[in-house]
VOGU-474926 format. One record per residue (C-alpha): residue number from 1; x, y, z. Coordinates in Angstrom, 3 decimals. Example, Ala and Ser with C-alpha at 12.3 -4.5 7.8 and 13.67 -1.06 7.14 Angstrom:
% VOGU-474926
(1, (12.300, -4.500, 7.800)),
(2, (13.670, -1.060, 7.140)),
END
This chain:
% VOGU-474926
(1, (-2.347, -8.613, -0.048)),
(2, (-2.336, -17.543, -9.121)),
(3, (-3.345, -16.548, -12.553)),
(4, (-3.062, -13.145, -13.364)),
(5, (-5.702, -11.074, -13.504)),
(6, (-7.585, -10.066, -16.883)),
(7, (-9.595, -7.479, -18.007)),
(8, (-12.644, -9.073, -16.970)),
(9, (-12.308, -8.552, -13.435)),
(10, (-15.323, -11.269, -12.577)),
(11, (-13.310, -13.957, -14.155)),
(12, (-9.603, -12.882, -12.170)),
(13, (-8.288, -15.049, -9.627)),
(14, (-8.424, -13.891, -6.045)),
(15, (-6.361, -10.630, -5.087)),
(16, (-4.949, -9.719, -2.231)),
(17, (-7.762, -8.904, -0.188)),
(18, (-8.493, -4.888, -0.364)),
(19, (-10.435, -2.817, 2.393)),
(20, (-13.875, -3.624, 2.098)),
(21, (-14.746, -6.992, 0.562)),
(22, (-17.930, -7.815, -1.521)),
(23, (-19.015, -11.508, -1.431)),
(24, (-20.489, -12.235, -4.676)),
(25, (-21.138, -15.451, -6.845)),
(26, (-17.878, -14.846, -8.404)),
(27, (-16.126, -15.858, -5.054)),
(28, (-16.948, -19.311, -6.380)),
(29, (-14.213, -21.341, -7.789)),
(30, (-14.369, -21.744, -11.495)),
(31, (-15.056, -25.309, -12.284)),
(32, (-18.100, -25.412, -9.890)),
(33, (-20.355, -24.330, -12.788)),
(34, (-18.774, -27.130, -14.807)),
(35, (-19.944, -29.475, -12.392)),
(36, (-22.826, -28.106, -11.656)),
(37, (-24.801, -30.900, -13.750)),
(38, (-23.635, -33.504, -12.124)),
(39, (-24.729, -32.102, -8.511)),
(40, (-28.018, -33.443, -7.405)),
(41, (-30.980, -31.015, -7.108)),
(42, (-31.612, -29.130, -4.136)),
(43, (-30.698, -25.111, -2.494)),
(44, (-26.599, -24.954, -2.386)),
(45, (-25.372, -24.025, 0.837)),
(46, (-24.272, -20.559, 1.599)),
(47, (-20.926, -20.083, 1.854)),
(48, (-19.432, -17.674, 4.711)),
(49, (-17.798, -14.613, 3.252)),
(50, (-13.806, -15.288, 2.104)),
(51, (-11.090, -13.195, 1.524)),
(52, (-9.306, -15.170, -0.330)),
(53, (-5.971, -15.281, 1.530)),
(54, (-4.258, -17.445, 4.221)),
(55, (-5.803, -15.641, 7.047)),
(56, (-3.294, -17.561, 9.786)),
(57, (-0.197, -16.734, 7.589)),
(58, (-0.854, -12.787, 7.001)),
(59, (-1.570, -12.182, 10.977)),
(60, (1.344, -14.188, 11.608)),
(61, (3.458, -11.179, 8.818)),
(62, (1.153, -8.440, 9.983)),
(63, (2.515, -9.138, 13.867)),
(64, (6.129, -9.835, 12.689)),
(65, (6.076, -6.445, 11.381)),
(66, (4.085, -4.592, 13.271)),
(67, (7.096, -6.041, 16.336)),
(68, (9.448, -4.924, 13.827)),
(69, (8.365, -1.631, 13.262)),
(70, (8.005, -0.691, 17.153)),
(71, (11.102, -2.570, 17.817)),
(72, (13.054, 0.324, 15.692)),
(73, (10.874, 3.138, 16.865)),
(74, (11.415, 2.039, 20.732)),
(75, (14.970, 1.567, 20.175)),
(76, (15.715, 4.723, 18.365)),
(77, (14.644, 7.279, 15.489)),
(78, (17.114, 6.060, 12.885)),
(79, (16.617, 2.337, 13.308)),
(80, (13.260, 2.944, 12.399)),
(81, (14.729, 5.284, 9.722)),
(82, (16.900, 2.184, 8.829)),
(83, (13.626, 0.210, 8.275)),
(84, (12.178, 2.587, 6.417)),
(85, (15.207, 2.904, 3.709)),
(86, (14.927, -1.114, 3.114)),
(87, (11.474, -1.200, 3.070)),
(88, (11.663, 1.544, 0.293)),
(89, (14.435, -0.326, -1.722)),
(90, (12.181, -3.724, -1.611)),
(91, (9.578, -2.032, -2.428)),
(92, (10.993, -0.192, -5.574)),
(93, (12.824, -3.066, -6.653)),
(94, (9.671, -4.844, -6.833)),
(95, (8.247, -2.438, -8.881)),
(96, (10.706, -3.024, -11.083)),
(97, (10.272, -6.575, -11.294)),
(98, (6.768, -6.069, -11.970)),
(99, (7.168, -3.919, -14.871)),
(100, (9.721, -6.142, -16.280)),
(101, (7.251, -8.593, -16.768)),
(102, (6.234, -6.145, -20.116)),
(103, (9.394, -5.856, -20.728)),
(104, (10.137, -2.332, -19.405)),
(105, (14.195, -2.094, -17.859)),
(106, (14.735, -0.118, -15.128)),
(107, (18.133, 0.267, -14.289)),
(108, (18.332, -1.186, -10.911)),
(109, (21.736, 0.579, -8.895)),
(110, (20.589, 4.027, -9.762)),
(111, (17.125, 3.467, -8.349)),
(112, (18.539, 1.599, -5.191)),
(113, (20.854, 4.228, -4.490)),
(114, (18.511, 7.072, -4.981)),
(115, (15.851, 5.033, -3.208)),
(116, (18.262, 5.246, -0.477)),
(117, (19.453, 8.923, -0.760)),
(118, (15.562, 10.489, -1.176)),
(119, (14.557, 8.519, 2.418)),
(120, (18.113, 9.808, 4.093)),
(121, (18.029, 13.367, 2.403)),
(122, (14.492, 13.827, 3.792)),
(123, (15.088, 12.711, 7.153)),
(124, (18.335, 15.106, 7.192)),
(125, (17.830, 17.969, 5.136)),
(126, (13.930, 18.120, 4.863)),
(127, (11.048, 18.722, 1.926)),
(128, (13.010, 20.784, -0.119)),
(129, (16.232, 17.923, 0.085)),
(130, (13.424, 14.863, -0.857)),
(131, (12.359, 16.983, -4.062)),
(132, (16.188, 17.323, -4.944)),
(133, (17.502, 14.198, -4.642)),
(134, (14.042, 12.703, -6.855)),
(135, (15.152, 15.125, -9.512)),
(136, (18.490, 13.695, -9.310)),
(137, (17.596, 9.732, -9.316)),
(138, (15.425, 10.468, -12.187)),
(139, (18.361, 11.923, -14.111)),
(140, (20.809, 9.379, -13.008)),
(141, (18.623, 6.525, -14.177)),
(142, (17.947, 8.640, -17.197)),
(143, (21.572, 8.516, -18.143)),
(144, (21.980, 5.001, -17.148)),
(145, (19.459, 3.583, -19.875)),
(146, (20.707, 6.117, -22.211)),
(147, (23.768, 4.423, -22.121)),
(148, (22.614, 1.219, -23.177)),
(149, (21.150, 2.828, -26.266)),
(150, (17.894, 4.804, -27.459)),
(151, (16.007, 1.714, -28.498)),
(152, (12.712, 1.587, -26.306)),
(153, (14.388, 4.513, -23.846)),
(154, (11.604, 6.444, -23.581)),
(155, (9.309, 3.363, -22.335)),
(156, (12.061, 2.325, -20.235)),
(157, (12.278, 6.081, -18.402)),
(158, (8.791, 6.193, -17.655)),
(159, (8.659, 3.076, -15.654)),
(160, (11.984, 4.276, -13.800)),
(161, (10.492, 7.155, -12.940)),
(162, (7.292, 5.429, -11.598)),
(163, (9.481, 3.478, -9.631)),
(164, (11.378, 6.352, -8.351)),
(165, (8.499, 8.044, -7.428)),
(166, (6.040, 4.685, -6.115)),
(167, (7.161, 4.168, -3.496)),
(168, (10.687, 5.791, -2.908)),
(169, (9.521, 9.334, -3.267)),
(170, (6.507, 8.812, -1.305)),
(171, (8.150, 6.972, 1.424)),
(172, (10.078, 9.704, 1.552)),
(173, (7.385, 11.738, 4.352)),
(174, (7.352, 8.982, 6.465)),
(175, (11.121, 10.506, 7.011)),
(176, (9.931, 13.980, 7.285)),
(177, (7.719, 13.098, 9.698)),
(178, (9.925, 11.047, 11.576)),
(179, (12.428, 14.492, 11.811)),
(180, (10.006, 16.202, 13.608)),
(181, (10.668, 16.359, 17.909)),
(182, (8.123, 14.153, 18.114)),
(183, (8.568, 12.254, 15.165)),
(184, (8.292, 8.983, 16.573)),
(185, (4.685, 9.646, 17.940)),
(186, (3.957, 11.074, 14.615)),
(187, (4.890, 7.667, 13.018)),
(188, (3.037, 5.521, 15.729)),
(189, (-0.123, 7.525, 14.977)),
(190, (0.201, 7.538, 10.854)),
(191, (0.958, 4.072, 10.714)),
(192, (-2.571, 3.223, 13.840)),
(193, (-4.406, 5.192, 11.066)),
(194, (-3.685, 3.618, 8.455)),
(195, (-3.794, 0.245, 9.817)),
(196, (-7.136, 0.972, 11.124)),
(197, (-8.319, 1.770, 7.466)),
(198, (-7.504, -1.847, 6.199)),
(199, (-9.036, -3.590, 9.449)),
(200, (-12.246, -1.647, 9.298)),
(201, (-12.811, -1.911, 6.080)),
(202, (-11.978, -5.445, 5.834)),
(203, (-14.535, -5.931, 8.748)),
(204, (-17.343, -4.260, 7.889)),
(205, (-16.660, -5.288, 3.855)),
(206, (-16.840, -8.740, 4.632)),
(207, (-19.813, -8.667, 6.717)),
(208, (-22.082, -5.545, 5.104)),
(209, (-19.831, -4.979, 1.741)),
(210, (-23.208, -5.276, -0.943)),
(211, (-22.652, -2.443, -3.764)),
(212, (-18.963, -2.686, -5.547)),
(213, (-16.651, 0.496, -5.052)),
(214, (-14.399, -0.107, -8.112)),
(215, (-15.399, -3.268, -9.893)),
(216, (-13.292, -2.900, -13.158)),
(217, (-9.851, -2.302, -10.820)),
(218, (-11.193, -4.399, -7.528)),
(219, (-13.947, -6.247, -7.317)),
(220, (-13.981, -7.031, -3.917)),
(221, (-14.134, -3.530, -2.376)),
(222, (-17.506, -1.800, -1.505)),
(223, (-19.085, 1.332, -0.466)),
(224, (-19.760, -0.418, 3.004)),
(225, (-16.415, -1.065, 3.494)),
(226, (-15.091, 2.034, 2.325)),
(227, (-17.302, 3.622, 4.975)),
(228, (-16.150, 1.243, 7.262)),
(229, (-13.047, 2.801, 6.825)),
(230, (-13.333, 5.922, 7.157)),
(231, (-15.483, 5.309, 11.036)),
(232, (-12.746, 3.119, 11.919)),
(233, (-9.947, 5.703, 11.083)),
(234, (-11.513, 8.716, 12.598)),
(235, (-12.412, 6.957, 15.745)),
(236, (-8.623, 5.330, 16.069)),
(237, (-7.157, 9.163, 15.237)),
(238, (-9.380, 10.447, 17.534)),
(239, (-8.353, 8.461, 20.744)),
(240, (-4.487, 8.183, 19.673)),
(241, (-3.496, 12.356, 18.623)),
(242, (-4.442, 13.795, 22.100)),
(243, (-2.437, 11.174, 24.295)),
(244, (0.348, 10.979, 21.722)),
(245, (0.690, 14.281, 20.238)),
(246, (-1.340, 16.288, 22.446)),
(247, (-3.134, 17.695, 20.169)),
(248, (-7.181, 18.075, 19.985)),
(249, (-9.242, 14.749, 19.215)),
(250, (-11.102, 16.206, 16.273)),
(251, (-7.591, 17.061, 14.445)),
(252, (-6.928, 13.482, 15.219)),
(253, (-10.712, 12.445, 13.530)),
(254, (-9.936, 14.233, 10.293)),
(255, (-6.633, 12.983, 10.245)),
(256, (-8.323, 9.793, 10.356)),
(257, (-11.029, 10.124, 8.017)),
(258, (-8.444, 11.671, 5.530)),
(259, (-5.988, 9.279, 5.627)),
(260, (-8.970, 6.330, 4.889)),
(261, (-9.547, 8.190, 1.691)),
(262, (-5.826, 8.037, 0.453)),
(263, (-5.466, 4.350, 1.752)),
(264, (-8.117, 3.253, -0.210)),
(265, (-6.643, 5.601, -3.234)),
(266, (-3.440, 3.705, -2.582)),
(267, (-5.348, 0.246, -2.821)),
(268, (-6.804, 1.513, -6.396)),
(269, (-3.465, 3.078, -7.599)),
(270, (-1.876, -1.077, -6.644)),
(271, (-4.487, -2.363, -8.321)),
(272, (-4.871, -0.420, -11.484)),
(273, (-1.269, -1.235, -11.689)),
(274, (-1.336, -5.116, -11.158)),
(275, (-4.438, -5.574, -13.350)),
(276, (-2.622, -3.373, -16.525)),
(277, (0.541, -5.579, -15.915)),
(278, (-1.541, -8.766, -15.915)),
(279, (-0.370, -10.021, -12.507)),
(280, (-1.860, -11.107, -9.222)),
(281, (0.861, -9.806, -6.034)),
(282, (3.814, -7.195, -6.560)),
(283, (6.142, -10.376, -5.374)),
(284, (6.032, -13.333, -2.882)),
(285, (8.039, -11.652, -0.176)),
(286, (5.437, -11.999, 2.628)),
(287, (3.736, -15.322, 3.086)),
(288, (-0.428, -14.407, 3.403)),
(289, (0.328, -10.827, 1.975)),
(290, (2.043, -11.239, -1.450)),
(291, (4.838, -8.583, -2.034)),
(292, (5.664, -5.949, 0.582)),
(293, (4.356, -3.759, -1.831)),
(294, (0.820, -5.041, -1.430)),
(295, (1.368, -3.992, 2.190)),
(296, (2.667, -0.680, 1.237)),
(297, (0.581, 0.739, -0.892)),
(298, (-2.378, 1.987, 1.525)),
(299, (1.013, 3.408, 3.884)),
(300, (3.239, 5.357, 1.005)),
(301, (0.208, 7.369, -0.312)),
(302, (-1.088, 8.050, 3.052)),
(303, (2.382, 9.201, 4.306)),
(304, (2.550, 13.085, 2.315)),
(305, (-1.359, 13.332, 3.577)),
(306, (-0.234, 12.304, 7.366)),
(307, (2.593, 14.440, 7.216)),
(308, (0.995, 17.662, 5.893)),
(309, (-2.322, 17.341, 8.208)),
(310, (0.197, 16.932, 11.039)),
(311, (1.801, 19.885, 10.319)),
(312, (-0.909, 22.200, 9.993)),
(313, (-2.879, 20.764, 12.427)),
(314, (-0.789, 19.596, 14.958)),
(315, (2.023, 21.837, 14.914)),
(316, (5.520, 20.151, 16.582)),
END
């Protein structure tokens, strides 16, 4: 966004760095109080605010994707649709390597193929298609496990059908949106939104970020950077609806103060997640990031708000 993290969230390791960053004591690696007697007497120096992350590697990721993504949308819609599909099925079948880890099965072709079908359906067929085809990857995986036996079923069905719905289902508007006339613009803007969360709130969290958001699911976001955020969001939605979409700039400000809410809801839902299942990054995919879940998870819960404020707000 390593040991895993516990329920004490002062004594985790270092997450993924979250929107909005508090510096506190904790920031401090572990065995400095152990040698704190043997350090002469005297003020320790203040240390410049960290994130905690290979700051060289992740912009290096961030750019590589960011190319990748306006590669697609520059080339044509269902590239990017293309990217979008295998960006869903890494991200679910992380999910499901992350659950496994308490030993919860999902069964892995159903999920992949549905993963597949929900993103396609939408982008075809529409809203009602995306509902129908989650309804039917939920059954398929139901009577997938089922047919391995009854034993732990239940436990096993309720992480399939997180997976089905974090991120596949989700991902799923990012389609929708793209099927629009201007679907393209409508992607460029939702993802400049949504970006714009993370860097504000990374910038003003790290510099300002004093009184903890969530300290029990993330330490390291705060208020500050939360509000951070939201500035940041409506400002960037502001200058990039009327040139993109034409529509009016304060459509594109709520948009943008909206969509800072559910990123930072997205960061929360990850980390409630990673914190009950004990571990530190969804996977290792993305050198400086973690998993490409810890890069999706502000974009797939901001994707059904973008999509509906779009639509009633800026009409295709």
């Amino acid at each position: 966004m390593s040991d895993p993290a516990t329920e004490h969230p002062e004594t985790a390791g270092p997450e993924t760095p979250d929107a909005g960053v508090v510096a506190t004591a904790h920031d401090a690696p572990d065995d400095a109080a152990a040698d704190a007697g043997s350090q002469p007497a005297g003020p320790t120096p203040r240390r410049a605010p960290s994130a905690g992350r290979d700051l060289r590697a992740a912009i290096g990721v961030g750019l590589l994707l960011a190319a990748v993504v306006l590669a697609s949308l520059l080339i044509d819609a269902r590239a990017f649709l293309v990217v979008v599909v295998v960006a869903m099925c890494l991200g679910a079948w992380e999910v499901r390597r992350a659950v496994a880890t308490k030993g919860m099965q999902v069964p892995l072709v159903p999920l992949l193929l549905g993963t597949a079908g929900m993103t396609t359906a939408a982008y075809l067929r529409g809203a009602d298609a995306l509902v129908i085809t989650f309804g039917l990857t939920v059954v398929g995986m139901l009577v997938w496990r089922v047919a391995d036996g009854l034993a732990g079923a239940a436990r096993d069905l309720s992480a399939a059908s997180l997976a089905a719905f974090y991120p596949a289902f989700l991902g799923g508007f990012a389609a929708l949106m793209l099927a629009e006339g201007d679907g393209r613009q409508r992607i460029v803007t939702f993802v400049l939104v949504t970006v714009a969360s993370d860097v504000g709130g990374y910038a003003v969290g790290v510099r300002f970020g004093r009184h903890p958001m969530a300290p029990s699911l993330s330490p390291k976001k705060s208020w500050e950077g939360f509000a951070g955020s939201v500035l940041t969001c409506a400002v960037v939605g502001a200058l990039a609806v009327p040139p993109l979409l034409a529509g009016p700039w304060w459509a594109g400000a709520v948009l943008g103060a909206v969509a800072a809410g559910a990123a930072t809801i997205g960061d929360l839902i990850e980390s409630s997640i990673k914190r009950d299942l004990g571990i530190k990054d969804m996977g290792t995919l993305l050198p400086g990031h973690g998993g490409l879940m810890d890069r999706l998870d502000s974009l797939v819960v901001v994707a059904p708000v973008a999509w509906a404020l779009l639509l009633w707000l800026v009409p295709a």
